[in-house]
LUMPADO-569321 format. One record per residue: x, y, z of N, C-alpha, C in turn; residue number from 0; residue in three letters. Coordinates in pm, whole numbers, plus 50000, padded with zeros to 5 digits. Each point is the difference from the previous one (the first is absolute). Example, Ala and Ser with C-alpha at 12.3 -4.5 7.8 and 13.67 -1.06 7.14 Angstrom:
     n_x     n_y     n_z    ca_x    ca_y    ca_z     c_x     c_y     c_z   seq   type
   51319   49431   50780   49911   50119   50000   50090   50120   50000     0    ALA
   49965   50105   49928   50082   50119   50006   49923   50109   50073     1    SER
REM end
This chain:
     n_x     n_y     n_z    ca_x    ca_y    ca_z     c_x     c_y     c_z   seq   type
   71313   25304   46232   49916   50089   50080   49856   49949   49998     0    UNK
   49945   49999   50107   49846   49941   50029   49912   50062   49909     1    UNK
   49899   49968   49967   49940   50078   49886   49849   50091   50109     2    UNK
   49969   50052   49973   49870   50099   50046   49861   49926   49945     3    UNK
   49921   49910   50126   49873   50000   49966   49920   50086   50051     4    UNK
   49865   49988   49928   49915   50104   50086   49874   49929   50042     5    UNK
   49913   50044   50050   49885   49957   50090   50013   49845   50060     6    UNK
   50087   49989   50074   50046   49891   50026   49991   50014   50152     7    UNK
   49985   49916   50127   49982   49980   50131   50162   49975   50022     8    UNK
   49993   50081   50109   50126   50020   50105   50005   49940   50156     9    UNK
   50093   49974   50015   50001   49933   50193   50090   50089   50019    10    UNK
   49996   50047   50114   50048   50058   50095   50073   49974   50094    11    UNK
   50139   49914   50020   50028   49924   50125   50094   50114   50087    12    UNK
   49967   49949   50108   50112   50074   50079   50093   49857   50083    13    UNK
   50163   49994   49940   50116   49912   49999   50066   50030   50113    14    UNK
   50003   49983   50181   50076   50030   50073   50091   49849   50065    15    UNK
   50172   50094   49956   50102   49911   50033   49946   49977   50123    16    UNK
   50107   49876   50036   49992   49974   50143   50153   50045   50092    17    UNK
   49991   50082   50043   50117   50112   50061   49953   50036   50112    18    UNK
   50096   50094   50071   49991   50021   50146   49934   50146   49978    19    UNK
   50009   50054   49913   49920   50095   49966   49849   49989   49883    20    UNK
   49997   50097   49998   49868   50006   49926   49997   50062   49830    21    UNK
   50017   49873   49915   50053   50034   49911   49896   49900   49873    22    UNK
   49938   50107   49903   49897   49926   49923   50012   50089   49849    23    UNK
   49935   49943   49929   49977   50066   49848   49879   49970   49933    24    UNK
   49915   50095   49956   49865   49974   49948   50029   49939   49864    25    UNK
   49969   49915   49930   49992   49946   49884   49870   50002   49897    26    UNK
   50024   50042   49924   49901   50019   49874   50024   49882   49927    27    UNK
   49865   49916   49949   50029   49963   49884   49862   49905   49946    28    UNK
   49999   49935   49862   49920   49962   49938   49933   49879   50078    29    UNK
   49841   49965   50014   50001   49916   50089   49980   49873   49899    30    UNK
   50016   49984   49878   50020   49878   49945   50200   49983   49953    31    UNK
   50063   50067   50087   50126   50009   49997   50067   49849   50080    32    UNK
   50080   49907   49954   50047   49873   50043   50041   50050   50111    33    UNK
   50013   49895   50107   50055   50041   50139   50203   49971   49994    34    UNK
   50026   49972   49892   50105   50076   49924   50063   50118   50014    35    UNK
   49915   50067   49912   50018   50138   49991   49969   50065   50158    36    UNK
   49915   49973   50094   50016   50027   50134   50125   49968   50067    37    UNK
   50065   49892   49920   50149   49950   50094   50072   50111   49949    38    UNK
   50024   50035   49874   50077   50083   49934   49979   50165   50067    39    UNK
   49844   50029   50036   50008   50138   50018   50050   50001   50149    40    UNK
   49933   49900   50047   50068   50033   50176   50157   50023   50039    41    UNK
   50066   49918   49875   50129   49986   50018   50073   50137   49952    42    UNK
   49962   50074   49909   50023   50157   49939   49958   50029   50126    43    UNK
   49891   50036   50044   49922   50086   50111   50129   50013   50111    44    UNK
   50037   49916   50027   50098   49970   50108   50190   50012   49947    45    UNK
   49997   50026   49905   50142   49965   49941   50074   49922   50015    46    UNK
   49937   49870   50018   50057   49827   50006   50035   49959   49819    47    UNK
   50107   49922   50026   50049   49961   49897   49902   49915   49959    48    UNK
   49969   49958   49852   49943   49862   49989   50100   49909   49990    49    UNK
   49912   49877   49984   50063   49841   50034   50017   49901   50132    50    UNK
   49942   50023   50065   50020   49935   50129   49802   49881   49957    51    UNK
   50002   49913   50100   49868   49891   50007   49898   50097   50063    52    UNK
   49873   49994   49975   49963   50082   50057   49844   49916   49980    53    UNK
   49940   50095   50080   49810   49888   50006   49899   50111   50082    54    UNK
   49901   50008   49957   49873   50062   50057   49911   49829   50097    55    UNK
   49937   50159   50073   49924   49861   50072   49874   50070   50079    56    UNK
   49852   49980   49897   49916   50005   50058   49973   50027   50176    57    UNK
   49956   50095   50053   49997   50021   50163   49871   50039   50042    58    UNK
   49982   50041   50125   49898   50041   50061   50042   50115   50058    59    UNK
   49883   50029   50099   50001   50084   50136   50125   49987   50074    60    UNK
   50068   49885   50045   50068   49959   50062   50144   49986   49952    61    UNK
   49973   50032   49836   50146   50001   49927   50036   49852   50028    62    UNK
   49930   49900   49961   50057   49852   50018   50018   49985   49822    63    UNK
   50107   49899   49984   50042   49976   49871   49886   49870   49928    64    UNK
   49944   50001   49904   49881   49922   49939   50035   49953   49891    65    UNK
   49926   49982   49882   50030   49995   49883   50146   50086   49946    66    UNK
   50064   49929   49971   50142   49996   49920   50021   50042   49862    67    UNK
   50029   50114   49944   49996   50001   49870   50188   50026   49993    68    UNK
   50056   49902   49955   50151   50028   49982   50068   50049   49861    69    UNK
   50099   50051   49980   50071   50055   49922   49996   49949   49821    70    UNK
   50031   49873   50058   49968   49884   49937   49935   49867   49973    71    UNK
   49925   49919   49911   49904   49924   50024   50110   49878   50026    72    UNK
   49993   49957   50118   50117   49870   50026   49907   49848   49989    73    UNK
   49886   50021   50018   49901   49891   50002   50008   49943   49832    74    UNK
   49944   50039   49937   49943   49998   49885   49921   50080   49924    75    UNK
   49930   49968   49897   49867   50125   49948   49909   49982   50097    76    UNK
   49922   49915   50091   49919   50062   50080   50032   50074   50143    77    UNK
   50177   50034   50009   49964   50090   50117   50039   50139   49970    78    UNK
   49933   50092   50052   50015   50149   50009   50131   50048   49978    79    UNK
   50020   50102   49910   50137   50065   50020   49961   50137   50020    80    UNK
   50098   50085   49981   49977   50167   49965   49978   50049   49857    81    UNK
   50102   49929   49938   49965   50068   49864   49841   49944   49977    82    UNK
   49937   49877   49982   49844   49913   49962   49904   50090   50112    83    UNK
   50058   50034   50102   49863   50092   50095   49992   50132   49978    84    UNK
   49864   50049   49995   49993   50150   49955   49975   50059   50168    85    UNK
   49998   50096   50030   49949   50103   50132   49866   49935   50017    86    UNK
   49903   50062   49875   49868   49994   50027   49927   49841   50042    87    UNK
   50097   49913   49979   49936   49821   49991   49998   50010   50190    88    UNK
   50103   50079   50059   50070   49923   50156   49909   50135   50066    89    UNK
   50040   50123   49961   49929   50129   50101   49909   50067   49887    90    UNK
   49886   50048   50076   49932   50059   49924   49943   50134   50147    91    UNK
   49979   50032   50124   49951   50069   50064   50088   50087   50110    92    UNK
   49996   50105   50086   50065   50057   50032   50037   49900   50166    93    UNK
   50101   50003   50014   50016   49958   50131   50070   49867   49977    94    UNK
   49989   49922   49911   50050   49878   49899   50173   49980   50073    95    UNK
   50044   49927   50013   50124   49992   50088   50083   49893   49943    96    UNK
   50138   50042   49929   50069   49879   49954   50133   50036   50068    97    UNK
   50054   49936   50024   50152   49997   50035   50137   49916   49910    98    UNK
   50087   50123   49966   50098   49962   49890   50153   49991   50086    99    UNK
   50036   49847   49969   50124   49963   50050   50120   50032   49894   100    UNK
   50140   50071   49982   50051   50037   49921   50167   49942   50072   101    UNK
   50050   49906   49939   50121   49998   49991   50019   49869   50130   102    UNK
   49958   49919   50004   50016   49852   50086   50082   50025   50131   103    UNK
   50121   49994   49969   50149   50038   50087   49948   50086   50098   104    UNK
   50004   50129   49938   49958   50119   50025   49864   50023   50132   105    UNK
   49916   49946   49912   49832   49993   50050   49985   50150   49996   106    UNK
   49974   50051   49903   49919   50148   50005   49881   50011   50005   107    UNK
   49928   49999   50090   49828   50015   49985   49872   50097   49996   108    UNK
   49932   50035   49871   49958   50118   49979   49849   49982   50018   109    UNK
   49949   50076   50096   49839   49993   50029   49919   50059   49886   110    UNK
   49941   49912   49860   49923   50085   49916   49880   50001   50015   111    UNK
   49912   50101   50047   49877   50071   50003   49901   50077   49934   112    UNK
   49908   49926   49933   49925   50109   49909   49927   50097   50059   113    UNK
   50034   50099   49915   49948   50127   50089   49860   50036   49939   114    UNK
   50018   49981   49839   49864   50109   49947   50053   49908   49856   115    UNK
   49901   49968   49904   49931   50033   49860   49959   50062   49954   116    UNK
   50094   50068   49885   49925   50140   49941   50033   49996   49839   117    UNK
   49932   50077   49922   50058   50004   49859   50125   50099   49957   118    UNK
   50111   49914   49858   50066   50123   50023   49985   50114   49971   119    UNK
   50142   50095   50018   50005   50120   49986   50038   50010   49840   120    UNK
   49968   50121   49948   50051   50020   49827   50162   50063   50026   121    UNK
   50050   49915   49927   50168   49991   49954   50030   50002   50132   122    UNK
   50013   49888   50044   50047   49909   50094   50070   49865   49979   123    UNK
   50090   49949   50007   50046   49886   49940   50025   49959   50212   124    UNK
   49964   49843   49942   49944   49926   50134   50083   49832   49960   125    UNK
   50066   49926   50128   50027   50091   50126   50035   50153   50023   126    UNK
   50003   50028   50126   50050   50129   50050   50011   49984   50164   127    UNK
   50118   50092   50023   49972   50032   50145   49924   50123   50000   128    UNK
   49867   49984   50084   49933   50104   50043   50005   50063   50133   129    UNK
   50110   49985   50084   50068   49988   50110   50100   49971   50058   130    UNK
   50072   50072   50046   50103   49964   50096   50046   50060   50094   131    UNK
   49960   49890   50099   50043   50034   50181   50145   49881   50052   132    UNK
   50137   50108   50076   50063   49964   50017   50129   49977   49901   133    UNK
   50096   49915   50047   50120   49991   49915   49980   49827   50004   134    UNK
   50028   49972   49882   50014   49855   49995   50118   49955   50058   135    UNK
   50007   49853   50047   50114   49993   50032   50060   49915   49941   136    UNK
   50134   50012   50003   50109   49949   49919   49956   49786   49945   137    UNK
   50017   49991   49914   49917   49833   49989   50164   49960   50069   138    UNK
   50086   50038   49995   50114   49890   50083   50009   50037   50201   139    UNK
   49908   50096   49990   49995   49977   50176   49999   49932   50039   140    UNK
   49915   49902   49961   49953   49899   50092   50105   49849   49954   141    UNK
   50050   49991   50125   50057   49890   49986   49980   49840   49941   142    UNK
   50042   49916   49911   49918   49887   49973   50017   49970   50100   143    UNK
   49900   49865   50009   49958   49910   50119   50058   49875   49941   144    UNK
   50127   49948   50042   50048   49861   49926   49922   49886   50112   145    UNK
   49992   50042   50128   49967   49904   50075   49866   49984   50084   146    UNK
   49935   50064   49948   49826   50023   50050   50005   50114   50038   147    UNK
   49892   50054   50064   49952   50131   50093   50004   49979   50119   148    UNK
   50028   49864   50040   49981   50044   50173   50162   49975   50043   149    UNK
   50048   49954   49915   50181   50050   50066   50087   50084   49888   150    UNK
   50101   50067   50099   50088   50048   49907   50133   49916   49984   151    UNK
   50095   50000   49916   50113   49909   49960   50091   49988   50111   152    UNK
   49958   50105   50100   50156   49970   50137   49888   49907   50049   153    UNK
   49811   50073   50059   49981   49876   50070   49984   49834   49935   154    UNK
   49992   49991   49872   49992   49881   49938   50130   49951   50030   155    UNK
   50111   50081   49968   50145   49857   50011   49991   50015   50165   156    UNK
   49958   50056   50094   49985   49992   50110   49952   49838   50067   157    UNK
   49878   50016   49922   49893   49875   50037   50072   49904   49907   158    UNK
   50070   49974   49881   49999   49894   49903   50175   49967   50016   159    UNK
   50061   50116   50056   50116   49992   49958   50079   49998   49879   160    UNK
   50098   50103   50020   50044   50053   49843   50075   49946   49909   161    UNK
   49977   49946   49875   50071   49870   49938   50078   50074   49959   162    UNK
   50184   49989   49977   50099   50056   50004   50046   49940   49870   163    UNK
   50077   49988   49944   50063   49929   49854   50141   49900   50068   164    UNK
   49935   49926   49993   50080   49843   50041   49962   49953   50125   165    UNK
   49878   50011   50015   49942   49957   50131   49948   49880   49919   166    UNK
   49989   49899   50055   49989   49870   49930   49877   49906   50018   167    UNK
   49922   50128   50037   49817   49933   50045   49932   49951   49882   168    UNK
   49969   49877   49956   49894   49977   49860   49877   50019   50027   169    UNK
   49947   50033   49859   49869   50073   49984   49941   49933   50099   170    UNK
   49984   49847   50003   49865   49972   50119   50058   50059   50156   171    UNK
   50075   50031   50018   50070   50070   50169   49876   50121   49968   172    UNK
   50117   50110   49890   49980   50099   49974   49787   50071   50002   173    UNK
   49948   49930   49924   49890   49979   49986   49878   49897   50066   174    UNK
   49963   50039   50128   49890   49857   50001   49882   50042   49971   175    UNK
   49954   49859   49942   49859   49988   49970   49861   50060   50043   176    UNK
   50035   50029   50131   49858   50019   50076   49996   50124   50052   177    UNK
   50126   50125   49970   50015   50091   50061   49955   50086   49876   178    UNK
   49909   50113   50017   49948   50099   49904   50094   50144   49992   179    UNK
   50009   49982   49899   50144   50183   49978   49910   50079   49950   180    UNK
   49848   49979   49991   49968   50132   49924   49873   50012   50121   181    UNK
   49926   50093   50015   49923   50059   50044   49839   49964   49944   182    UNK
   49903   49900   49988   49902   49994   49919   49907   50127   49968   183    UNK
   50019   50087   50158   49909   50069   49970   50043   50165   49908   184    UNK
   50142   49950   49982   50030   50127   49890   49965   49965   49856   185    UNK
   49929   49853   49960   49930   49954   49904   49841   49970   49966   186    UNK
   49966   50011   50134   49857   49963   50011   49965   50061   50078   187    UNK
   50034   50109   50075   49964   50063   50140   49918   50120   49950   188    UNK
   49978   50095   50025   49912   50105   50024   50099   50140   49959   189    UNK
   49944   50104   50025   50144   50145   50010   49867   50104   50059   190    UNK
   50075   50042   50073   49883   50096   50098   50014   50110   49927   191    UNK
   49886   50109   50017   50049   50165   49922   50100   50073   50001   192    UNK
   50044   50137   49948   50047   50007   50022   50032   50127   50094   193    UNK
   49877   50017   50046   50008   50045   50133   50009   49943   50134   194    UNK
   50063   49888   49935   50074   49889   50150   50160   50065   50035   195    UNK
   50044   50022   49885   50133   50062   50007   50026   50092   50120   196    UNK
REM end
């Protein structure tokens, strides 16, 4: 169980899924708290299982993806992870805009927004949800994406044609060189608000 500090600074985020509805959760918590423990509370907030890859990513106005803080440090000791980054190092002011990718396959994408800095409350144990609007939705709704975002698997074996078991095409048939299967910009591209929906 989290232990109770006191006179300690709080962030305020407000966490909205990206759904066809309008569906968010206010989050409480310590602002020298690892962006860790932000993966962990968003994922309670929402009733997502843990364990899936998951990564924050610095944003703007525009909700464009920036600085990368991932799950895990895959670089080495000098690149950013979640557990080595605290809240307060990346956001410190209201309006502050990061966007959290949860589950690869999946692509769950959660608009996080600081709302307010405040001190805590007495006998309060933090995180917390200090809010909740809507029903979360199920983390297996959403279908994985085995073959990018801009086709689905009928139109992919459509365009590629559907390799059957004893069809006798070798990998270089099967695969060419110069043809792209993934989408760049579902890696490097942008994600509009989510009042684009």
């Amino acid at each position: 169980m989290a232990k109770k500090l006191t006179n300690v600074n709080i962030f305020k985020f407000r966490v909205i899924v990206d759904t066809e509805q309008d569906v968010f959760r206010d989050i409480e918590i310590e602002t020298d708290a690892s962006f860790e423990k932000m993966h962990e509370a968003i994922l309670d907030a929402f009733d997502f299982e843990h364990g899936e890859m998951a990564s924050f990513y610095m944003s703007n106005e525009a909700w464009e993806k920036g600085l990368e803080i991932p799950l895990m440090d895959m670089a080495g000791d000098a690149a950013l992870s979640m557990k080595s980054t605290t809240l307060a190092e990346m956001v410190n002011k209201p309006s502050d805009k990061v966007l959290y990718i949860y589950d690869f396959m999946r692509m769950w994408i959660f608009y996080v927004e600081l709302m307010e800095v405040k001190k805590d409350q007495p006998s309060t144990i933090y995180p917390r949800v200090a809010l909740v609007y809507g029903d979360a939705p199920s983390q297996d709704s959403k279908e994985m994406d085995l073959f990018g975002s801009e086709f689905s698997e009928e139109e992919f074996n459509e365009i590629h044609g559907e390799v059957k078991e004893g069809d006798e095409e070798d990998d270089d048939e099967m695969f060419d060189a110069d043809e792209d299967f993934f989408d760049e910009s579902e890696f490097n591209g942008s994600y509009g608000s989510y009042d684009d929906n």
